[in-house]
N, C-alpha and C positions, 0 to 999 in steps of 0.2 A: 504493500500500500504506500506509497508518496506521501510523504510530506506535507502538512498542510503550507499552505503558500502562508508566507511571516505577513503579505498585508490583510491578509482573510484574516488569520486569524488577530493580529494586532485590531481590527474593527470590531470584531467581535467581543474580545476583550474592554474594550473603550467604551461599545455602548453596554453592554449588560453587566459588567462587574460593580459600578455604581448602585445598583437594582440588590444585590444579592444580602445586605442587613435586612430590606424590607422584605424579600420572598424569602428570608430563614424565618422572621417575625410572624411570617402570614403561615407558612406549615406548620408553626408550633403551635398555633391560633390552631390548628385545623387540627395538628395530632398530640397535642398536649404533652409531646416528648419532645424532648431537646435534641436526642441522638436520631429521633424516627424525620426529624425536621431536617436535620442537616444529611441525615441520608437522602431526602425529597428535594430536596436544594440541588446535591451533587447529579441526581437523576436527571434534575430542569434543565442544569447545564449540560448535560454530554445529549439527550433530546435534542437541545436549543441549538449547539455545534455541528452535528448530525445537519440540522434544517436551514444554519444559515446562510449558505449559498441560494438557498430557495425562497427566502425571507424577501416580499416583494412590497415591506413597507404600506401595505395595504392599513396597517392599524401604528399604534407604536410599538416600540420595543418594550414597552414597560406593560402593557396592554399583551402584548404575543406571550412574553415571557410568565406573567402571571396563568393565562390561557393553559398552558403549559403548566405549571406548577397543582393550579387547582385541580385539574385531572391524576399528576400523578399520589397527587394526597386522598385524591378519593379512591384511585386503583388500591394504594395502601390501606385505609380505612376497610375497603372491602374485603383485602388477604386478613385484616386484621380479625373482622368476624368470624372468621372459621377458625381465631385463636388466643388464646388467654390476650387481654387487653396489657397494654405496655404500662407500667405505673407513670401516675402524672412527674412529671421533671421540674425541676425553677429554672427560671433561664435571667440569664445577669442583663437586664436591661432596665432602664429607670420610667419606662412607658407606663402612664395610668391606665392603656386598655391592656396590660398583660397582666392585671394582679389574676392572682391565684384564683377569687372564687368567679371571676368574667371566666377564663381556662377551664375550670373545673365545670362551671353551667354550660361552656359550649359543646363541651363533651355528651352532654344528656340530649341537643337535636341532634336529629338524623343528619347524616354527613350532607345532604342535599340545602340542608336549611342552614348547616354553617359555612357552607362554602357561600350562599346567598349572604348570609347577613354579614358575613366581611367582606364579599368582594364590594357590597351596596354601602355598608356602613362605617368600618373600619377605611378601606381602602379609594371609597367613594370613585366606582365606578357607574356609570349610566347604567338603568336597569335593561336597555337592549343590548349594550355590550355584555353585562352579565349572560344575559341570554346566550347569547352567540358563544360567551365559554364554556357553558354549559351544555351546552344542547337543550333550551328551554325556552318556552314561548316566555314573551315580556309578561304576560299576567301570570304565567306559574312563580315566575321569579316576582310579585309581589306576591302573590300569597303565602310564597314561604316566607318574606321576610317580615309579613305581617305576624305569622304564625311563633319566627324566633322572636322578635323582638317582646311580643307577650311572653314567651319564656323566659329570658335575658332580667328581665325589667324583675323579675320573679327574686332573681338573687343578687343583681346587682345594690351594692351597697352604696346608700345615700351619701353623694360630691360633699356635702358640708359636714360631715359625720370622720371624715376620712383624716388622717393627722399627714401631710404630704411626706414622703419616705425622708428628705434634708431638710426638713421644717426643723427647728429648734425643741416645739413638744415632742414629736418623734427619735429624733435624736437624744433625749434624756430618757424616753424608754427603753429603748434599745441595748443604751449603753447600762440602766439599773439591771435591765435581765439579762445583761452578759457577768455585771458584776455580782449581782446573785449568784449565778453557777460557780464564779468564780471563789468566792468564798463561803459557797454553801448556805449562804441565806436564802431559806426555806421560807421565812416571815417576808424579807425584803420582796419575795417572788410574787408571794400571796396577794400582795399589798397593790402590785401591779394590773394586776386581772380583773378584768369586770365581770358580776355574778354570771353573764351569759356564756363566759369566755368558753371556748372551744378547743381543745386539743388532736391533731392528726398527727398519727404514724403513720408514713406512706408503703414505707415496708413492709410492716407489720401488718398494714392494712386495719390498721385499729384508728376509734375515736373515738372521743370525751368529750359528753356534752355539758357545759355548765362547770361552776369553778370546783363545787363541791365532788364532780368525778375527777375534775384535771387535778387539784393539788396533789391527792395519795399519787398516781403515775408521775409528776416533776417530784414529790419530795423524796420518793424513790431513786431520783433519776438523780440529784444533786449530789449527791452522796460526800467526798471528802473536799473540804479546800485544795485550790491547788489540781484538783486533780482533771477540771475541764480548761480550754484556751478557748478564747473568742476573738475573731474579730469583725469588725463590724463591715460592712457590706451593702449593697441593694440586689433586690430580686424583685423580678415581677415588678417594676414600680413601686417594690414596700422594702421597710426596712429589713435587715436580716444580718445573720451571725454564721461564718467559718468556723466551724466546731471541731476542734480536735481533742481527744480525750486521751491523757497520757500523753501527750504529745503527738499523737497519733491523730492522723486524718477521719473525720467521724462522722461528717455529710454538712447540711445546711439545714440551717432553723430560719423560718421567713414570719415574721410577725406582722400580725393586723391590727396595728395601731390606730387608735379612735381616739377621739377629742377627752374621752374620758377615762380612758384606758387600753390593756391591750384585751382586743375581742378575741384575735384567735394566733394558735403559733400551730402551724405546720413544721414538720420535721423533718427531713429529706435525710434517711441514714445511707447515704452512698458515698464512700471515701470517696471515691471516682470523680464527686462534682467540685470538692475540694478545689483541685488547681482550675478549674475553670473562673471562679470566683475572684477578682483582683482585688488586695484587701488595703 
């Protein structure tokens, strides 16, 4: 096979690399994993190189390339049903449509109505171009987006309610429930949490509703001084902690910081996403 010719491909490079933060951001939307994202990324590109000598400018590049993305995320979504679901991932970005529970509710529509309500809402394309990436007439593609956006609205957490992840109240919680684990304040922790608060293990596939089940699972968890490290971080547009235990790599904790305290802490125990994190 030849070579691809240096000015094809140098073009190719120049218009779609700018493109590839947004279409890893729009797969993760779509498959709530980080690694199932950036495998759907790498798939868009070797497609999109495949077709660009074919590429006859009829739409944009950013329009072609998403075209392209949305499909191979729904191909994935669909190999995905005939097998255990991948667990939800944190991804390091400071966006307010990537927190955790927008990710986790668009998991619950059908792959048809969230490929709709981002390419419409998030990404603000026309609803006949949606159409056309889909293969959907323009009123299908309203009434699915009619359909997610009543689901959405369902778990989305009220904009004034929300403490911003480098807001100054945000950042003094963070940093008290990094300094609880740190020296074992069990009270310090308590003191933090609103009675609704919520606790996930994505692992373990466990949850705690209310503060009354979370404390006994964190007082368990804090166990000696000294003997957790944190530092502090964003995920998802929220604040969040590099967990190392013993010195050891130990996954990410993402907090749902509220004007009145923290509502919920997800836990991500995967050393793995450790170095993805810049602390």
């Amino acid at each position: 096979m030849a070579a691809p010719h240096s000015g094809l491909l140098s073009g190719f490079e120049a218009a779609t690399t700018p493109l590839r933060r947004e279409l890893t951001a729009h797969c993760y939307r779509m498959l709530g994993s980080w690694d199932e994202a950036e495998d759907a990324v790498q798939e868009t590109y070797l497609r999109a190189w495949r077709a660009w000598d074919r590429f006859e400018e009829r739409s944009t590049v950013r329009t072609w390339l998403h075209r392209i993305a949305a499909n191979v995320a729904l191909s994935a979504l669909k190999k995905r049903a005939q097998e255990p679901r991948a667990d939800l991932q944190p991804y390091a970005d400071t966006s307010d449509d990537l927190r955790l529970a927008l990710i986790a509710g668009l998991q619950t529509l059908t792959p048809g109505q969230r490929a709709v309500l981002l390419l419409r809402d998030v990404l603000a394309f026309p609803a006949h171009e949606v159409a056309e990436m889909l293969g959907l007439t323009t009123g299908a593609v309203k009434s699915s987006l009619q359909r997610a956006r009543a689901r959405i609205a369902e778990v989305a957490p009220r904009p004034d309610d929300i403490a911003e992840p480098r807001s100054p109240q945000a950042r003094r919680q963070l940093e008290a429930y990094m300094t609880a684990f740190r020296t074992a304040d069990v009270s310090g922790l308590a003191a933090l949490l609103r009675r609704d608060a919520s606790l996930e293990l994505v692992r373990e596939r466990q949850f705690f509703d209310g503060v009354a089940q979370c404390l006994p699972v964190l007082t368990a968890a804090v166990g000696e001084p000294g003997e957790w490290r944190m530092e502090a971080t964003v995920a998802n547009g929220q604040p969040a902690a590099v967990v190392h235990w013993w010195g050891k790599p130990a996954g990410v904790a993402v907090l749902d910081c509220r004007t009145d305290g923290i509502a919920g802490i997800v836990v991500f125990g995967d050393p793995g996403l450790v170095g993805r994190f810049a602390t």
